[in-house]
C-alpha positions in Angstrom: 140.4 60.5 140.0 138.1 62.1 142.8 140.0 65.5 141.6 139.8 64.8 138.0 135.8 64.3 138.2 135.5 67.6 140.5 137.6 69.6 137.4 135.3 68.5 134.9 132.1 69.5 137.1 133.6 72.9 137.8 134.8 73.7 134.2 131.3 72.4 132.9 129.7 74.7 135.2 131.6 77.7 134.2 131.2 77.0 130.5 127.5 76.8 131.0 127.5 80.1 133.1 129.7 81.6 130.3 127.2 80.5 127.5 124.0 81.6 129.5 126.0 85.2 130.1 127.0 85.3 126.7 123.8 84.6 125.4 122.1 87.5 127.4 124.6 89.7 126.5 124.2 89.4 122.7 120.0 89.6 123.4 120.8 92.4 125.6 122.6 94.3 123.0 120.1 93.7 120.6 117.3 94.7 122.4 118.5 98.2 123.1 119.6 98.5 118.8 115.8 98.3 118.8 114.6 100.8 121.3 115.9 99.6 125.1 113.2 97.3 126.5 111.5 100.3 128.6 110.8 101.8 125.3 109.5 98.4 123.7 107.4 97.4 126.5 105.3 101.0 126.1 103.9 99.7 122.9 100.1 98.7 122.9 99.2 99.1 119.6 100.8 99.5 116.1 99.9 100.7 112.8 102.0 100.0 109.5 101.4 101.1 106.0 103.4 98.9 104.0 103.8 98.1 99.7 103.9 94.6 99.3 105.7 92.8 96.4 105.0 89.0 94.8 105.1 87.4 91.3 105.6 90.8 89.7 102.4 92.7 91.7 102.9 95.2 94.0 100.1 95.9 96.5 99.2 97.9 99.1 99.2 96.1 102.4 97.6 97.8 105.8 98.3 95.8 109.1 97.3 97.2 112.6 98.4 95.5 116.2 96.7 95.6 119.3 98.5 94.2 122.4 96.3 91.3 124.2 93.5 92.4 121.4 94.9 90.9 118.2 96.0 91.7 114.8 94.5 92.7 111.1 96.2 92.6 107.9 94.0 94.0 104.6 96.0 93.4 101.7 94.5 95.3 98.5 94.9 93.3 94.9 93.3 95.2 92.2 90.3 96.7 94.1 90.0 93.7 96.1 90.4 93.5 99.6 91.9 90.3 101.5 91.9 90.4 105.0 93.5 88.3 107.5 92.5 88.5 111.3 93.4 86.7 114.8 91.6 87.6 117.6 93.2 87.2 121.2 90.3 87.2 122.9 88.9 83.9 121.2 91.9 82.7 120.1 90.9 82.2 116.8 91.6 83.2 113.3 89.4 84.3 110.3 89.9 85.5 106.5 88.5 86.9 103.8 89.1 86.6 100.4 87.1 88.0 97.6 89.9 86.3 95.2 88.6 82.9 95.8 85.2 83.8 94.6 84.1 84.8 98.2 83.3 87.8 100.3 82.2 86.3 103.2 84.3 85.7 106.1 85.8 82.3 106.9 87.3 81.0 109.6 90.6 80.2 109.5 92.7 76.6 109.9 95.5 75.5 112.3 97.9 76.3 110.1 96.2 79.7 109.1 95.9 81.0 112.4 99.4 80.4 113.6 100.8 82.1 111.0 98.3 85.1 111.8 98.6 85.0 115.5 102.6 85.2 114.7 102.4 88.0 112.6 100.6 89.8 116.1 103.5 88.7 117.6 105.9 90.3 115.5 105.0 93.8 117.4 107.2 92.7 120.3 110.5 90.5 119.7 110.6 86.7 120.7 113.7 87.7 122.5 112.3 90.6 124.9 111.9 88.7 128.1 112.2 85.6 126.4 112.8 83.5 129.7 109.0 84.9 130.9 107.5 83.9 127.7 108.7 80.4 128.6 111.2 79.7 125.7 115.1 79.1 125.9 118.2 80.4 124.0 120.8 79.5 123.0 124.6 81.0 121.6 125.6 79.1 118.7 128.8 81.4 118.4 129.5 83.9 115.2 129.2 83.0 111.8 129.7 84.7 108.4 126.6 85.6 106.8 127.0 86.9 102.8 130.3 88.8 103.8 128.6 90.0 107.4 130.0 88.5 111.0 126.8 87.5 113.0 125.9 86.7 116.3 123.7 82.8 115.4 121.1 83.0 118.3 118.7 79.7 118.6 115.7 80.9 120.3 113.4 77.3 121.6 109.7 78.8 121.7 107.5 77.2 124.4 105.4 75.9 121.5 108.1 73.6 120.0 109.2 75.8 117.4 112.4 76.9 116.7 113.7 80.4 115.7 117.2 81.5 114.2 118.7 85.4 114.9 121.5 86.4 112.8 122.2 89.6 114.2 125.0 91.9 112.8 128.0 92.1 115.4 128.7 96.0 114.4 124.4 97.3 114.5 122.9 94.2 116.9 120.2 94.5 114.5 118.6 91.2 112.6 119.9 90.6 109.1 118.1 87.2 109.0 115.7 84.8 110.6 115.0 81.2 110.1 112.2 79.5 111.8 111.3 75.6 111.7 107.9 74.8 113.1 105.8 71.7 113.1 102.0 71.6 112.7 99.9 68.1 112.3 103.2 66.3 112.0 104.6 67.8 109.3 107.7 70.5 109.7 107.3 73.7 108.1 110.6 75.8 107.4 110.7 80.1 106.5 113.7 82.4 106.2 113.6 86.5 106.4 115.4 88.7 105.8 115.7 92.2 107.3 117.4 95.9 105.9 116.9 99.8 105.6 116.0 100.0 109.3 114.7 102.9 110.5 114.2 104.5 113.9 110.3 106.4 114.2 109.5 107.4 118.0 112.5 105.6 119.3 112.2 102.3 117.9 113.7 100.9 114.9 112.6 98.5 112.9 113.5 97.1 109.2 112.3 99.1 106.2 112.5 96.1 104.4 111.6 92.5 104.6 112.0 89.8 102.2 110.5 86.1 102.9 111.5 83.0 101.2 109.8 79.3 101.8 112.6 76.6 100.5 114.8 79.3 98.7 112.2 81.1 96.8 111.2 84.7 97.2 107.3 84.4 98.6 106.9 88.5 98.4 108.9 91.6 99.7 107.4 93.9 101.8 108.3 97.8 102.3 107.5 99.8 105.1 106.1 103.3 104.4 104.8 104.0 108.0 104.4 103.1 111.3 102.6 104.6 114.2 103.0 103.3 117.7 100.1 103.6 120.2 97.3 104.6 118.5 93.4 104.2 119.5 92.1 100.9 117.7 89.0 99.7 118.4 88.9 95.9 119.5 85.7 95.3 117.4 87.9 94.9 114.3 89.3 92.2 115.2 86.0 90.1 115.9 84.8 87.9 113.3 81.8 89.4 110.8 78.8 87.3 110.5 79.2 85.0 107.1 76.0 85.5 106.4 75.7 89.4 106.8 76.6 90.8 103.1 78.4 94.2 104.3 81.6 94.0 105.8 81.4 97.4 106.8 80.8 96.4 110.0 84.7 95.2 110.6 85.8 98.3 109.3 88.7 100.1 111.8 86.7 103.2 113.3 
């Protein structure tokens, strides 16, 4: 019996040490598709020029990244601009939008700034050095996805939240993400997906990104530049005064 236990220990240790390997083997792979980590790590700041798509529109969308500084997105809808901010230094979001019958910036909820502060976060992969960033991973094995074998990656963020990687067995590039987060107790759920990658300075990245929320397209977005490293003043990403009239002020110098 005594040998019997001692077998199972041993052959649960090594499938564990087999998962774990495997696990980092796949995120390995996936993080040199996208550069090598070297190459990743050397980016401080980002600027993307994108065309955004939803209920018919298409838009011009403008988001610049700052690592530890925070990110800007000013989204132009027929010669208004909508802008959506997180700062890292307060920890804090804020929004305008001239849509709603305002110009004056507001601060943003829970909910808001999460989904701001994410969008920051999208300048470096979950996955790079995920064990430092405090989450866990996990192989869930292949899977077919739409005709395409995929690696199924479940990444457990320190916040609670929960990511899913299909990444393409041939390119080790994302096809697909799902994420299930929970804010005030209730459980949000958002799928992307991810094609026409292209490689500018070393790093590639998807040309195209599509995001659904329960099945339903929510807008398309098209990437028609990026530029990696570029001077951005932190000022931008400060919070105007609501009362001041001229949002000038916040403009990127």
């Amino acid at each position: 019996m005594k040998k019997i236990i001692f077998s199972s220990i041993l052959l649960f240790l090594f499938a564990s040490t087999l998962s774990a390997q495997t696990v980092d083997e796949v995120i390995d792979k996936h993080i040199a598709a996208l550069g090598g980590k070297e190459k990743l790590k050397s980016v401080k700041s980002v600027r993307m020029t994108l065309k955004g798509r939803a209920q018919g529109f298409e838009f011009p969308v403008e988001m610049v990244s700052k690592k530890n500084s925070g990110v800007k997105t000013v989204t132009t809808i027929q010669g208004m601009k909508m802008i959506q901010c997180y700062d890292e230094n307060t920890k804090s979001g804020w929004a305008v939008n001239p849509m709603m019958g305002d110009k004056k910036a507001q601060k943003m909820n829970e909910e808001q700034t999460k989904q701001a502060q994410e969008q920051g976060g999208k300048m470096e992969s979950d996955l790079l050095d995920y064990k430092e960033k405090g989450h866990t991973a996990e192989y869930l094995g292949k899977e077919d996805l739409d005709g395409e074998e995929v690696y199924l990656i479940k990444l457990n963020k320190k916040d609670g939240s929960i990511t899913y990687y299909y990444i393409d067995v041939i390119t080790n590039l994302t096809i697909k993400e799902k994420t299930k987060q929970k804010l005030k107790d209730k459980e949000f759920e958002g799928e992307s997906w991810f094609s026409n990658y292209q490689t500018v300075d070393g790093i590639t990245s998807p040309g195209t990104v599509e995001s659904y929320n329960n099945g339903i397209l929510g807008f398309e977005i098209t990437m028609e530049k990026i530029e990696y490293n570029i001077e951005i003043d932190d000022a931008i990403f400060k919070m105007p005064d609501p009362n001041a009239n001229n949002l000038e002020q916040n403009k990127e110098k």
